[in-house]
C-alpha positions in Angstrom: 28.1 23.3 5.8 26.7 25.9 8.5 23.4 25.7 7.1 23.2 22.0 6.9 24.5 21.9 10.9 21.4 24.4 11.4 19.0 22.4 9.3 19.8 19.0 11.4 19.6 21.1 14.9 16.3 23.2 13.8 14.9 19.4 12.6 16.2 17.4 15.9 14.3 20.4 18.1 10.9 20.1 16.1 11.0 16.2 16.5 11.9 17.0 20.3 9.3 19.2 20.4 6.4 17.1 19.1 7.1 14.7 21.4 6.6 16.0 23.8 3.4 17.7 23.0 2.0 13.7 21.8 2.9 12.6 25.2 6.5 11.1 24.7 7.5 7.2 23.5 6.6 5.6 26.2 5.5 2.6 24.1 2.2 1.3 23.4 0.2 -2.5 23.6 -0.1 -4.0 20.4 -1.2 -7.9 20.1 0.8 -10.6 18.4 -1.7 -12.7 16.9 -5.2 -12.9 15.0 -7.2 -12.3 17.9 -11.4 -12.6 17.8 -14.4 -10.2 19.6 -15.1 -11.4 22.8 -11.3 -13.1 23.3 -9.9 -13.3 27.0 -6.9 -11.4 26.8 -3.3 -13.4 28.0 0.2 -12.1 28.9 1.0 -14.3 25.8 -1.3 -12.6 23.8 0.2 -8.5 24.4 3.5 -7.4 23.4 4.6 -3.7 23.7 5.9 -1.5 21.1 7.9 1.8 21.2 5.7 4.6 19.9 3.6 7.7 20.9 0.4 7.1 23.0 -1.2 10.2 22.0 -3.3 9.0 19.5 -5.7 7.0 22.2 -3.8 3.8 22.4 -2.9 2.0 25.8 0.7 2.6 27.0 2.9 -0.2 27.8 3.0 0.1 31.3 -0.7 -0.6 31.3 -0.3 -3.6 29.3 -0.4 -6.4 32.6 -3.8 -4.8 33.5 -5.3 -6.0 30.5 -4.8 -9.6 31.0 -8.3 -11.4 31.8 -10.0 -8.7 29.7 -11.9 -8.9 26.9 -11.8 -7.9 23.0 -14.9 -5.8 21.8 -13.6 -6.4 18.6 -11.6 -8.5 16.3 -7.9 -7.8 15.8 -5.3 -8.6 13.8 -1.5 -9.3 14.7 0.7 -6.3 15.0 -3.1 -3.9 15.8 -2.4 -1.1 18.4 -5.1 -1.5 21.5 -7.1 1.3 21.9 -9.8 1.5 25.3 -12.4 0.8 22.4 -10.9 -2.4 21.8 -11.5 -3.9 25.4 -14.8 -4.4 27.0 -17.8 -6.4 26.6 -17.4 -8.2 23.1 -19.6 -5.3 20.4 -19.1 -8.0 17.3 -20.9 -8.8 15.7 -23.7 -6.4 15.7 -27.1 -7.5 17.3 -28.0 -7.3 13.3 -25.5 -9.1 12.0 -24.3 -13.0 12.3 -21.1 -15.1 12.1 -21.4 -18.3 10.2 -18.7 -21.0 9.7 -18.6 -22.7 6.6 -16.1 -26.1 5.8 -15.2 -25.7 2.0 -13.4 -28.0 0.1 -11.4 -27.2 -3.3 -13.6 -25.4 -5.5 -16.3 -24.3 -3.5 -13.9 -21.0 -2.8 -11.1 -19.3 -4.7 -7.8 -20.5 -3.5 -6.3 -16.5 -2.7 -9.6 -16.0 -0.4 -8.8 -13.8 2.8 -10.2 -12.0 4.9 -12.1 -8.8 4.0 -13.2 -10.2 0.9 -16.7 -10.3 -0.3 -18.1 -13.5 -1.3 -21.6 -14.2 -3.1 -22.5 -17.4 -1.1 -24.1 -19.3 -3.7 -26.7 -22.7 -2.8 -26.1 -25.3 -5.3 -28.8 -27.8 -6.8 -28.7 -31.5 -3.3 -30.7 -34.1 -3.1 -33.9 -33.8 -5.4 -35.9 -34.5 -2.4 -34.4 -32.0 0.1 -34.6 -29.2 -2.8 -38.4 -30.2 -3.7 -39.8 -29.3 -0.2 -37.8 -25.7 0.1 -37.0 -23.3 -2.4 -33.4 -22.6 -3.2 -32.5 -19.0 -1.9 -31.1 -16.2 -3.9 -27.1 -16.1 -3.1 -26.5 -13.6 -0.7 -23.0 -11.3 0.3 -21.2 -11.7 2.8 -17.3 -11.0 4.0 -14.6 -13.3 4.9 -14.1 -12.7 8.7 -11.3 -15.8 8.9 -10.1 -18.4 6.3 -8.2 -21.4 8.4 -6.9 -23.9 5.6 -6.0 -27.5 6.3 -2.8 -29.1 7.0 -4.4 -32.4 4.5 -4.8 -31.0 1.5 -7.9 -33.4 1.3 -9.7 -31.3 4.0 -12.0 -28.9 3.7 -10.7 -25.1 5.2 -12.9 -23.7 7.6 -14.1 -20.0 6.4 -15.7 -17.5 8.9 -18.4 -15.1 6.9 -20.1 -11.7 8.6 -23.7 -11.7 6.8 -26.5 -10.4 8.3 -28.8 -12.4 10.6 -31.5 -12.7 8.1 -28.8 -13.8 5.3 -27.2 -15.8 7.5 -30.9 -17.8 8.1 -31.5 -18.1 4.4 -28.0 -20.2 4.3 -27.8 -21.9 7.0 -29.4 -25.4 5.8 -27.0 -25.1 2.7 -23.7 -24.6 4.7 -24.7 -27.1 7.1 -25.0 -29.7 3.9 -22.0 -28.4 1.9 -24.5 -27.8 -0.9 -22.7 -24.2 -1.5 -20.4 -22.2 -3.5 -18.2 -18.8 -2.4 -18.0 -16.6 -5.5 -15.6 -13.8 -4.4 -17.1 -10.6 -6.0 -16.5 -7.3 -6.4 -15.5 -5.0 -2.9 -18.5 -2.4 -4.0 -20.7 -6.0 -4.2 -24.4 -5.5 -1.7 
């Protein structure tokens, strides 16, 4: 019984001890919703959380200075805010391109999310349209954002991160709806 008493004292003085070494719990900014690069920061947007600060985040009693700032990058609900996430908007890369693409029922896999890597794949149009340019080869991108209707009838709106010269060869094909998004493999270039 002595030992245990000495094992829970020698336990609650290392915890102590840590602490304060990683700066206390003075709480930290997290966000409470999907949030994209380049979004203006609102009091509605930031809630705090108890936790350490050490690890670069912004402690809560920062929090009311970052409303009217902006992301650098996209965040999910529940992410930490670091100094790296606030700033001029860094996403996507001058490289890189965002494309929006409505799909309806089986153009996409119903379970699509984000992070997944989709083969976006033209499909045969109008004979005329198709004569006059060559159909491209599909080309990989991944799901940024997937925002599914409330009618089941309409299409869901899918955000893909290809790069900008990717992101040219589809364009015409996305604007039409002549496409198909084959998820693929994680490991897929």
């Amino acid at each position: 019984m002595l030992f245990g008493t000495v094992l829970v004292a020698a336990c609650a003085l290392g915890s102590a001890a840590v602490t304060l070494r990683t700066g206390g719990m003075d709480g930290a900014v997290a966000v409470r919703a999907d949030l994209p690069a380049g979004h203006v920061l609102t009091a509605d947007d930031l809630r705090t959380v108890t936790g350490s600060t050490a690890a670069g985040l912004i402690p809560a009693s920062r929090a009311e200075s970052l409303v009217g700032r902006r992301l650098t990058l996209p965040v999910v609900a529940g992410a930490l805010l670091t100094e790296k996430n606030i700033g001029a908007a860094a996403y996507p890369r001058p490289d890189q391109a965002l494309i929006g693409a409505a799909v309806r029922p089986g153009q996409y896999t119903p379970g699509l999310a984000p992070g997944d890597r989709v083969a976006v794949a033209e499909l045969p149009g109008d004979t005329v349209v198709t004569s006059t340019r060559a159909r491209s080869q599909p080309v990989i991108a991944v799901v940024t954002d997937v925002r599914r209707p409330e009618q089941p009838q309409s299409p869901a709106v899918v955000t893909l991160l290809l790069s900008r010269n990717d992101a040219e060869k589809i364009a015409v094909p996305v604007a039409q709806g002549l496409f198909s998004l084959v998820q693929v493999s994680p490991e897929a270039r």
